[in-house]
MIKOLLO-202764 format. One record per residue (C-alpha): y, z, x. Coordinates in steps of 0.05 Angstrom, whole numbers, padded with zeros to 5 digits, always signed. Layout:
! residues N
YZX...
! end
This chain:
! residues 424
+00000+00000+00000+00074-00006+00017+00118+00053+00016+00198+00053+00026+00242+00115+00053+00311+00119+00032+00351+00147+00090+00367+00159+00163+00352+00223+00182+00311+00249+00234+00268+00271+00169+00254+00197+00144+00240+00182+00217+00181+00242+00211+00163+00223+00134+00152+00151+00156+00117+00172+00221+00072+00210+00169+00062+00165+00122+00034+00112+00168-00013+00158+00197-00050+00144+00123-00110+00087+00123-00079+00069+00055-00004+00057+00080-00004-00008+00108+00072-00025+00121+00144+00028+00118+00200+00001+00100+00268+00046+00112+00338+00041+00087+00376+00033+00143+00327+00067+00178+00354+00089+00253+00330+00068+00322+00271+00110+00329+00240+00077+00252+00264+00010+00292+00215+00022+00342+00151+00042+00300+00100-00003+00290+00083-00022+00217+00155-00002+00198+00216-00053+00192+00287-00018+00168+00340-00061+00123+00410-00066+00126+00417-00038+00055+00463+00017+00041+00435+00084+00016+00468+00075-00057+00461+00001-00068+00409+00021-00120+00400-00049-00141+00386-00073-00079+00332-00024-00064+00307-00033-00135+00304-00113-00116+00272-00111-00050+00220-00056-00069+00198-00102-00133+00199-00167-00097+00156-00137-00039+00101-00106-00084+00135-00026-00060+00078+00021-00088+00119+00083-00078+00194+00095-00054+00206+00164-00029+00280+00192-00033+00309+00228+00033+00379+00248+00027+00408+00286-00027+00466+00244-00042+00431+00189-00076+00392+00234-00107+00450+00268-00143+00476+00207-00157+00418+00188-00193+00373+00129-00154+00313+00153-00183+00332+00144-00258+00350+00083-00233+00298+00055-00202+00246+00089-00258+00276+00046-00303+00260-00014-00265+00185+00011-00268+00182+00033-00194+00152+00100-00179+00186+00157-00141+00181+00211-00103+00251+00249-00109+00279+00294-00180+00323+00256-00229+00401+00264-00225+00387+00323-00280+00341+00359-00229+00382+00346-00163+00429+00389-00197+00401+00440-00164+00425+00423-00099+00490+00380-00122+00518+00447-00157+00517+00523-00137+00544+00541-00198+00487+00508-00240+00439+00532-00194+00460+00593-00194+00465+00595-00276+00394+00570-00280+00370+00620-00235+00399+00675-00277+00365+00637-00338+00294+00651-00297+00313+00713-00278+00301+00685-00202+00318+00742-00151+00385+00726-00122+00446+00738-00088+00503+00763-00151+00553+00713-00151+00626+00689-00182+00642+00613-00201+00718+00602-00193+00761+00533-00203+00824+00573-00173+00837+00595-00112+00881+00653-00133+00829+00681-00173+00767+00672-00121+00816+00706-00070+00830+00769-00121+00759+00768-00127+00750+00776-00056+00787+00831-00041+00767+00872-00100+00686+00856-00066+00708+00862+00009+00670+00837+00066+00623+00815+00088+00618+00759+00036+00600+00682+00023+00638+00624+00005+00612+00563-00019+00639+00497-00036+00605+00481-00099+00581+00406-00100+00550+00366-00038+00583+00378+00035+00532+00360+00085+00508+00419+00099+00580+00454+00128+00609+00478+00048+00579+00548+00067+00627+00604+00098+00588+00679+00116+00660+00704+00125+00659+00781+00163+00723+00780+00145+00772+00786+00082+00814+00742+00110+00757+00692+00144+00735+00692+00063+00807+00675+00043+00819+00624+00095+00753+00581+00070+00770+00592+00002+00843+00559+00013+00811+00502+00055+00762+00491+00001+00816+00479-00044+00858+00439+00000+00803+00392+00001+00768+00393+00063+00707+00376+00027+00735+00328-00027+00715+00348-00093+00665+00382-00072+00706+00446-00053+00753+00446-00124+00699+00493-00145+00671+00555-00108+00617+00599-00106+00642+00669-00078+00564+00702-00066+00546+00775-00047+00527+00779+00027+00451+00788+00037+00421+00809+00109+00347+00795+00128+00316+00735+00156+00320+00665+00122+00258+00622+00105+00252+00554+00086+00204+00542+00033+00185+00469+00020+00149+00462-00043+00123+00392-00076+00114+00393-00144+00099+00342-00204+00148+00381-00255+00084+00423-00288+00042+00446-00218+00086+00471-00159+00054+00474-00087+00083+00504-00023+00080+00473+00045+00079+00516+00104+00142+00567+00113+00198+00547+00160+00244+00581+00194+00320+00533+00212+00373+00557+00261+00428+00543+00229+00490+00558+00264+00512+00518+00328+00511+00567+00381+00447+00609+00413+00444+00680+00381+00455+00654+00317+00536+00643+00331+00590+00598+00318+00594+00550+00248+00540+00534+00212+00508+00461+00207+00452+00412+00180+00407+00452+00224+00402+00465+00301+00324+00460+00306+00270+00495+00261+00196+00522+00274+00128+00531+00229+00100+00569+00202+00150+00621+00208+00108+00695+00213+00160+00732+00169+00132+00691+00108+00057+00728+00106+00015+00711+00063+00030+00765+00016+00100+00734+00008+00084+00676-00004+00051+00698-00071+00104+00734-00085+00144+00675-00079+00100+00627-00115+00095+00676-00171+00180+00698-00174+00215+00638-00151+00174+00573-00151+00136+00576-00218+00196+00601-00265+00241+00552-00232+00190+00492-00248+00186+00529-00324+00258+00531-00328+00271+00463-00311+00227+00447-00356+00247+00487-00403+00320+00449-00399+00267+00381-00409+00292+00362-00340+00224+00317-00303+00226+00344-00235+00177+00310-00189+00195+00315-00112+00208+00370-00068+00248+00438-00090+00262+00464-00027+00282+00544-00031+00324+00581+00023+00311+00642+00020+00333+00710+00049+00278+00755+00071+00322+00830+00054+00305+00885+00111+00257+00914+00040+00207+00852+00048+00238+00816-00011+00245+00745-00025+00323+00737-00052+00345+00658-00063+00399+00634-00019+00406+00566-00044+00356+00508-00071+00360+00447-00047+00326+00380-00088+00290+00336-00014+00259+00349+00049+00288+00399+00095+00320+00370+00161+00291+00388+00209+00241+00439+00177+00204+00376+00154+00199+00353+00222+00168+00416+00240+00117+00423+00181+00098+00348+00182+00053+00346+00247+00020+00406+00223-00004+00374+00149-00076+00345+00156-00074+00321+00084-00052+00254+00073+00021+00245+00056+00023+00185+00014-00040+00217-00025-00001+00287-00041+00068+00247-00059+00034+00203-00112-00003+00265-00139+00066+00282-00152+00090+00224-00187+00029+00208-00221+00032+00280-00256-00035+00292-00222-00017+00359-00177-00058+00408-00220-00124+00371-00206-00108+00347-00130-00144+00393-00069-00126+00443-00030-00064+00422+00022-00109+00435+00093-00073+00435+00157-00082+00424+00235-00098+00493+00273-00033+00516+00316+00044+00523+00303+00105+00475+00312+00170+00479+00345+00234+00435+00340+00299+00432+00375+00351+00385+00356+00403+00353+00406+00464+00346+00379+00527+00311+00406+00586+00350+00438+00627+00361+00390+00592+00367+00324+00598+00399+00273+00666+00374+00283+00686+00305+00315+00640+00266+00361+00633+00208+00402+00579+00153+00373+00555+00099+00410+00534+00132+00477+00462+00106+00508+00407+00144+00504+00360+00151+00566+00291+00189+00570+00260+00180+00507+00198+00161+00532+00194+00211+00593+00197+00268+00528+00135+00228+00494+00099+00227+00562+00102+00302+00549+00063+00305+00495+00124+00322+00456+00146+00275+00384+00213+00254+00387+00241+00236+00319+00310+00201+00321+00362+00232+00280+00433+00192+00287+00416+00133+00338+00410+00064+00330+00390+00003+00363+00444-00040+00402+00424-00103+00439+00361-00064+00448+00388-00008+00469+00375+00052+00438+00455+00095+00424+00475+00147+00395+00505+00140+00317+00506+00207+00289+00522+00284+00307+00446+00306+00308+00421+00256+00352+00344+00272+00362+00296+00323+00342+00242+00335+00393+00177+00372+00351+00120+00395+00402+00056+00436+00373+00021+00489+00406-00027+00533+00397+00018+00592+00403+00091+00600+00389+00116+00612+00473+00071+00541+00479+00108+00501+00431+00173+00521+00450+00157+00509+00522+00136+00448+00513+00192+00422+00464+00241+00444+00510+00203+00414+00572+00213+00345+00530+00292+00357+00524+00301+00366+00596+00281+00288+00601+00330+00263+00553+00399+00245+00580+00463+00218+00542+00545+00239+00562+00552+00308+00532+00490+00320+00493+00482+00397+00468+00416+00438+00439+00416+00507+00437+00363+00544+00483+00341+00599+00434+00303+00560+00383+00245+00606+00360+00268+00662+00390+00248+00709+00326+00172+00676+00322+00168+00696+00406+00193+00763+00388
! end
């Protein structure tokens, strides 16, 4: 069969990586794609634009597309796969209806209070003068949060009253469009935070191995926060005790409440959570795709078939489809970013070592690159992720980073504590 990923991530790069590893899967097609889906064999990327639905919707029923899986969030919120349902295609990815829970905090946040979902307590403001009376009534510590889609940078853990009340006025000045005319002012919660990638058919609700992201740009857990400065699985603070718990109090009554609202959600809910110093599983945020770059950390781990488990999902078929299994061993993954990000950076810098890091054993999924007069450059601010798997945590790390030592480009910046809580 032939499958197309919509996106450019360093987590399409892993999903089509994945999916070709199937004896079923016989040819990838991304859109664009990057230079590292360039380069795999079986896979060709188009120069179609993320939200040129019809265009997708063209090619994938012209070329005979058996499933199209959804990356990104954007076109997800903005509703491809209604589109392209309608055109008879199947896919893997909620409706604009379910990617609601992503595209909104404040109707997240509302439906989780519906399902009685353990969370952070929360205001929803549409003025800054009001969020900012709010804030000093709370105090700090305490989290702002731009309410619609921002990449991944609308969230502000400010440890100060006036750190709040600075992101609150630059949400409302419009640093994130119209994203940030709405705000979520949240409760501060301490703990650990676990990524929980569940796939689910909209009925039957199945979690993939726990993750772990580092998101904030310096080591030690410092500086702003971003997309995500490298992840690891599984991550030990998710036992399996927990993740019953969090089967039974966040995944299933958020499938029943979506359904209860008659919205068909078949894809990936993704839960951050916040593991509280008690042991308890407290939602941070949902998000409606893949994880990046948790997904390129729980990928090389998943022995079941990818393309198998996704239409199991579309098909409605979850409740009757086996056990996941999964390869023995843990996996690490650091991301290199370019200097500069999360704020401005330099694109088109060329990229040397890639192939010294897979010598290493190591997988080295492109993020933002592309291909120039066949030569790989950079074209984003997280420029590769490099995944390694071990059979212990101090292996996997050792060996990712080992891989990262070979790459070169001008100014290129990881951090050098990824996984430091799994070591410890």
């Amino acid at each position: 069969m032939k499958v197309l990923v919509v996106g450019s991530g360093g987590r399409e790069h892993a999903l089509a990586w994945k999916l070709l590893q199937s004896p079923r899967v016989q040819e990838v097609f991304c859109i664009p794609g990057n230079g590292g889906t360039a380069r795999l064999e079986r896979c060709r990327n188009l120069a179609l634009n993320v939200s040129d639905f019809e265009g997708i919707g063209r090619f994938a029923l012209v070329n005979n597309v058996a499933l199209i899986v959804i990356g990104p969030e954007v076109p997800l919120a903005a509703g491809i796969t209604d589109y392209l349902q309608q055109q008879g295609l199947m896919v893997f990815g909620p409706s604009q209806a379910g990617a609601q829970v992503e595209a909104s905090k404040a109707w997240s946040k509302a439906l989780m209070k519906q399902a009685n979902i353990p969370t952070a307590a929360a205001a929803v403001f549409t003025d800054a003068a009001a969020a900012i009376a709010y804030v000093k009534a709370q105090g700090a510590p305490i989290v702002v949060k731009a309410d619609g889609l921002a990449a991944g940078k609308g969230v502000t853990v400010a440890e100060t009253e006036s750190d709040a009340i600075a992101a609150i006025e630059a949400s409302f000045a419009g640093q994130f469009g119209e994203a940030g005319y709405t705000v979520v002012v949240e409760e501060y919660l301490s703990g650990q935070e676990a990524s929980i990638l569940a796939v689910t058919d909209g009925k039957t609700i199945r979690p993939l191995l726990p993750a772990q992201d580092h998101k904030r740009i310096g080591d030690g857990d410092t500086g702003p926060n971003t997309g995500g400065m490298g992840a690891y699985a599984p991550a030990p603070i998710v036992t399996p005790a927990l993740m019953a718990r969090i089967q039974q109090e966040i995944l299933e009554p958020t499938i029943a409440a979506l359904r209860q609202q008659e919205i068909d959600y078949r894809g990936v809910l993704y839960a951050g959570l916040m593991i509280t110093p008690a042991g308890d599983p407290k939602v941070i945020e949902f998000n409606c795709r893949f994880g990046d770059p948790e997904t390129q950390a729980v990928l090389p781990l998943l022995d079941t078939p990818l393309d198998a488990l996704m239409l199991a999902c579309v098909q409605q078929r979850l409740d009757e489809f086996p056990p996941l299994s999964w390869k023995p061993g843990v996996a690490a993954c650091v991301v290199i970013a370019a200097k500069g990000y999360p704020e401005k950076y330099q694109k088109g810098l060329p990229l040397r070592g890639i192939a010294q890091a897979e010598a290493t054993g190591a997988i080295v999924f492109h993020a933002g690159t592309k291909l120039k007069q066949n030569q790989l450059v950079t074209d984003g601010g997280r420029v590769l992720n490099v995944t390694a798997v071990g059979e212990d945590f101090k292996a996997a790390i050792a060996q990712a980073y080992a891989a990262v030592e070979t790459i070169e480009f001008e100014g290129m910046y990881y951090r050098r504590d990824i996984g430091h809580r799994a070591i410890e």
